[in-house]
C-alpha positions as CSV (number, residue, x, y, z in Angstrom):
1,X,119.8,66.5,-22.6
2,X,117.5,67.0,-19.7
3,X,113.9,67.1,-19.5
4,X,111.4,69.4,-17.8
5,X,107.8,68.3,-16.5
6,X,105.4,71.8,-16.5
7,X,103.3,70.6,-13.4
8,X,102.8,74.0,-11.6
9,X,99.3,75.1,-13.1
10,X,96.6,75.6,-10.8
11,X,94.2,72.9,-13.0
12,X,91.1,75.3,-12.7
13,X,89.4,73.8,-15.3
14,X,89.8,70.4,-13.3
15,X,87.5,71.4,-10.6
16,X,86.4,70.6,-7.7
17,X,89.4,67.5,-8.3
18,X,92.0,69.7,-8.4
19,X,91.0,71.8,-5.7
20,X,92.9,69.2,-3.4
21,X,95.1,67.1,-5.2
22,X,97.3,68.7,-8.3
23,X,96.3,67.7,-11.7
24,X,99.6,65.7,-12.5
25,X,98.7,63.6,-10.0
26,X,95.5,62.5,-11.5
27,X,95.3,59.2,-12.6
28,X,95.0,57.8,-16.4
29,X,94.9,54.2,-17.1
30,X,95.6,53.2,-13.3
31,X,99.0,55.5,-13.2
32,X,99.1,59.6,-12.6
33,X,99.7,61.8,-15.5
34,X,102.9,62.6,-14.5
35,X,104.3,59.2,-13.9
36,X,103.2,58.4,-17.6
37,X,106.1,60.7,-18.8
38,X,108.6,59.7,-16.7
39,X,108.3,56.4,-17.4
40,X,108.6,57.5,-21.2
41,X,111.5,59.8,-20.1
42,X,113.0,57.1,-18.5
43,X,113.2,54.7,-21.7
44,X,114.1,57.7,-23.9
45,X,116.8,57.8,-21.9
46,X,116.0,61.1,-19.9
47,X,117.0,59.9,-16.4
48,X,118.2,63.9,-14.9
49,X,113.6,65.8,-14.9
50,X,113.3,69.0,-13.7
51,X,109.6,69.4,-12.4
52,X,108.2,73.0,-11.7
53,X,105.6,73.1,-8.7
54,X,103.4,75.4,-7.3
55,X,99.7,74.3,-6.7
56,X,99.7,72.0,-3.9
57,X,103.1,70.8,-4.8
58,X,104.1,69.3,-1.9
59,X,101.6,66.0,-2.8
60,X,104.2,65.8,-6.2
61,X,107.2,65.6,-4.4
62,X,105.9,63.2,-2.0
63,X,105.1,60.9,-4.4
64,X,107.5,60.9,-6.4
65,X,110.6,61.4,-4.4
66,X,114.1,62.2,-5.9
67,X,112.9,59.8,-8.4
68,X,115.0,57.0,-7.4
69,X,111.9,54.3,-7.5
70,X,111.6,55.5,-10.9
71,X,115.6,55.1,-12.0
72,X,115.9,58.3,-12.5
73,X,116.9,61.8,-10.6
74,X,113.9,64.0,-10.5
75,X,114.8,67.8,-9.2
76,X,112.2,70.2,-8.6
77,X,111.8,73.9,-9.3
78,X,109.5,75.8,-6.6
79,X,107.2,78.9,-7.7
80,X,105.9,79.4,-4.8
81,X,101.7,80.3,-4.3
82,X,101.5,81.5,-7.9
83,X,102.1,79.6,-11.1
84,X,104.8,81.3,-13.1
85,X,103.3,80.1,-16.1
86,X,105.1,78.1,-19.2
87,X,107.7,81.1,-19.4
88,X,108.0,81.8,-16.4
89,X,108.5,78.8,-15.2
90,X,111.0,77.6,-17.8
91,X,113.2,80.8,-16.8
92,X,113.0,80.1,-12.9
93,X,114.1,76.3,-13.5
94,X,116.8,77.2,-15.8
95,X,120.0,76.9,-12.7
96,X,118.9,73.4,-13.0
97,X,118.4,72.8,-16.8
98,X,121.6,74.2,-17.6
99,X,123.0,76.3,-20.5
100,X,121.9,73.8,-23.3
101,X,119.1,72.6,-25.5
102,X,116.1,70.5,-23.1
103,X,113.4,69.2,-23.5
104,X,109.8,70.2,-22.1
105,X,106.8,68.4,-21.5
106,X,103.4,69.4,-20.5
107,X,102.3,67.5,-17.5
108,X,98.2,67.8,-18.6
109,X,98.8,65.5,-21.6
110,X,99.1,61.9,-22.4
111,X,100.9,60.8,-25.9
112,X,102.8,58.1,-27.5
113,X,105.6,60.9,-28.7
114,X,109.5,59.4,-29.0
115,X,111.4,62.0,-26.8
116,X,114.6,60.4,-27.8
117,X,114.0,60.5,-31.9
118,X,113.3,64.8,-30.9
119,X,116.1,67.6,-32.4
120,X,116.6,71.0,-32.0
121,X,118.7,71.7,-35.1
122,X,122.3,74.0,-34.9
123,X,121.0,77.8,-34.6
124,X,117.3,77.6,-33.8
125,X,115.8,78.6,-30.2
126,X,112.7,75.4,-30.6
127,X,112.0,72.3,-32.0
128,X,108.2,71.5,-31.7
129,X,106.4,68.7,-31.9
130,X,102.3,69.2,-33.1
131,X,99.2,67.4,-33.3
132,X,95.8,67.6,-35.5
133,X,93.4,69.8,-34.2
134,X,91.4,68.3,-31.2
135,X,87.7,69.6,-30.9
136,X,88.5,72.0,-28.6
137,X,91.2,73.9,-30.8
138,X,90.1,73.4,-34.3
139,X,92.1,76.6,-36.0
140,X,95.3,74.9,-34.6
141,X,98.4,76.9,-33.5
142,X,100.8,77.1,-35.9
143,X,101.7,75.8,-39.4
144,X,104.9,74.0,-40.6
145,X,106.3,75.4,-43.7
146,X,108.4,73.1,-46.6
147,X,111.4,74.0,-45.0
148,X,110.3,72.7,-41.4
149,X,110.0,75.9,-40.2
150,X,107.4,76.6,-38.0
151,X,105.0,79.8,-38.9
152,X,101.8,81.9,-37.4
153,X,101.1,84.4,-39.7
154,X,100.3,83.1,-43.0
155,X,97.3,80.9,-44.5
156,X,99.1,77.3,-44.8
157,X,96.9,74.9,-42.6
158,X,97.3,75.5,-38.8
159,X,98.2,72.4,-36.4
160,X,98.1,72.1,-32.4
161,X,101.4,72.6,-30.3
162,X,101.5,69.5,-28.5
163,X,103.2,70.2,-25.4
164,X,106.2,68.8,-26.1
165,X,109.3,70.4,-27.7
166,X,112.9,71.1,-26.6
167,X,113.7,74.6,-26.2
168,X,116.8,76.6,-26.3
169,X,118.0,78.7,-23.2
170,X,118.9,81.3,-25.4
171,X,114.8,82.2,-26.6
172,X,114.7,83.2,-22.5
173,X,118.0,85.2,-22.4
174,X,116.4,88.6,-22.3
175,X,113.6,88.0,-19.6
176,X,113.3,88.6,-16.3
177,X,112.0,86.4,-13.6
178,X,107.9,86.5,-13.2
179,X,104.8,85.2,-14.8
180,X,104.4,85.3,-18.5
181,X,103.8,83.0,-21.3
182,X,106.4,81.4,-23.8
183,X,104.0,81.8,-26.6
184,X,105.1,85.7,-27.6
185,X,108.7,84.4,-27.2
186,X,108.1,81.9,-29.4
187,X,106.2,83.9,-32.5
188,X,108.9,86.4,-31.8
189,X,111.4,83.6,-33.0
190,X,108.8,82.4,-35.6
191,X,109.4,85.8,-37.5
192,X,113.0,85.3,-37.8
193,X,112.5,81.9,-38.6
194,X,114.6,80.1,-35.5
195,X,111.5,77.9,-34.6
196,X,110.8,74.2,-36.3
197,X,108.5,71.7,-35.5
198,X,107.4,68.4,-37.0
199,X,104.0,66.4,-37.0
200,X,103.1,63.7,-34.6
201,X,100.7,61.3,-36.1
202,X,99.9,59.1,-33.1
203,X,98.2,58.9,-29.5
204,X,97.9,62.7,-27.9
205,X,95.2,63.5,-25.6
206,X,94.6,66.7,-23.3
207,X,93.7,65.8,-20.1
208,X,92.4,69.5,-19.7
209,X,89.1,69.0,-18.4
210,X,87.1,66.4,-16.0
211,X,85.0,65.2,-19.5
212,X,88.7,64.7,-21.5
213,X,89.0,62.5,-18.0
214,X,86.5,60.6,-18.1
215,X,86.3,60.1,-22.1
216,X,90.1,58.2,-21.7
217,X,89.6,56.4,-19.0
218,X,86.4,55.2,-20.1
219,X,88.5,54.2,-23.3
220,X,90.9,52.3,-21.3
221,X,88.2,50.5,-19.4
222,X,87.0,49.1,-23.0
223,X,90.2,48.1,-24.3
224,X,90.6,45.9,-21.1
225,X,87.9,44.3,-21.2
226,X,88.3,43.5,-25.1
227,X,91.7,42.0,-24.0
């Protein structure tokens, strides 16, 4: 299975940082957001990463290369000025993800998920993997029903998408190269009930905003020191 890296947003919320360096390239704990999951690629045994770039995306590929420093083949999917969003962007990199099930990861977060112990089971379009709310998204996303389906609509308690899951090509047959979200796609296949997800229990943080920033690093500082 390969893996995808979303690093192509513009990081407006990031600013003024991200108004010259891209906000995978920020730095957590003394390494960049982005080389955080490819390292955990890399012992999940993901070594073939598509990376989407747009916002000042020449920085990402020269730091990271074809990804040999890293043992592993990083290939990168250009969107030119403009962000083609999580949709979007998925469809535009799919010559390079191939005609089977991959795996996508959000390049503004930082978690403890096992990418190799994910599954997309026989017939569904997603397999997504959610969080408890954060403060910043207490109603949550979706809710998982007893049969591991994943739902929208009804009153069951709501958790956060994490930003990880492993998609099917097959939920983006029917679109059409541009900017647009996956999140319509995805309730669409939510209806008919091709869409599961499970819960993740440990680390997951958003690195959304220049406070989420600071807050973890901070953190990191103290659990040095206490070391």
């Amino acid at each position: 299975m390969r893996a995808m890296i979303l690093a192509a947003g513009k990081g407006e919320r990031m600013r003024p940082l991200t108004l010259i360096k891209p906000k995978p390239l920020l730095e957590v704990c003394g390494t960049t957001l982005i080389e955080h999951h490819i390292n955990n690629l890399k012992t999940a045994g993901f070594d073939d990463i598509i990376i989407n770039i747009s916002w000042l995306g020449q920085q990402i590929m020269q730091k990271l290369g074809n990804g040999a420093q890293y043992g592993v083949k990083i290939r990168y999917s250009a969107e030119g000025q403009e962000p083609l969003e999580t949709g979007g962007g998925m469809l535009k990199a799919l010559p390079l993800l191939g005609d089977t099930p991959f795996l996508v990861v959000n390049g503004d977060i930082k978690t403890d998920i096992d990418f190799k112990k994910l599954r997309i089971q026989p017939g569904s379009l997603a397999h997504l993997t959610l969080v408890d709310n954060p403060k910043h998204n207490i109603t949550g996303d979706f809710s998982i029903l007893k049969s591991g389906q994943l739902d929208f609509q009804h009153n069951e308690k709501k958790y956060t998408y994490s930003g990880v899951g492993i998609y099917h090509p097959k939920l983006l047959e029917k679109c059409q190269i541009g900017v647009f979200s996956i999140v319509p796609l995805l309730k669409k296949a939510m209806a008919k009930g091709l869409v599961t997800g499970e819960l993740h229990q440990g680390k997951w943080d958003d690195i959304g905003t220049i406070e989420r920033l600071t807050a973890i690093n901070k953190d990191c500082k103290k659990l040095k020191a206490s070391l």
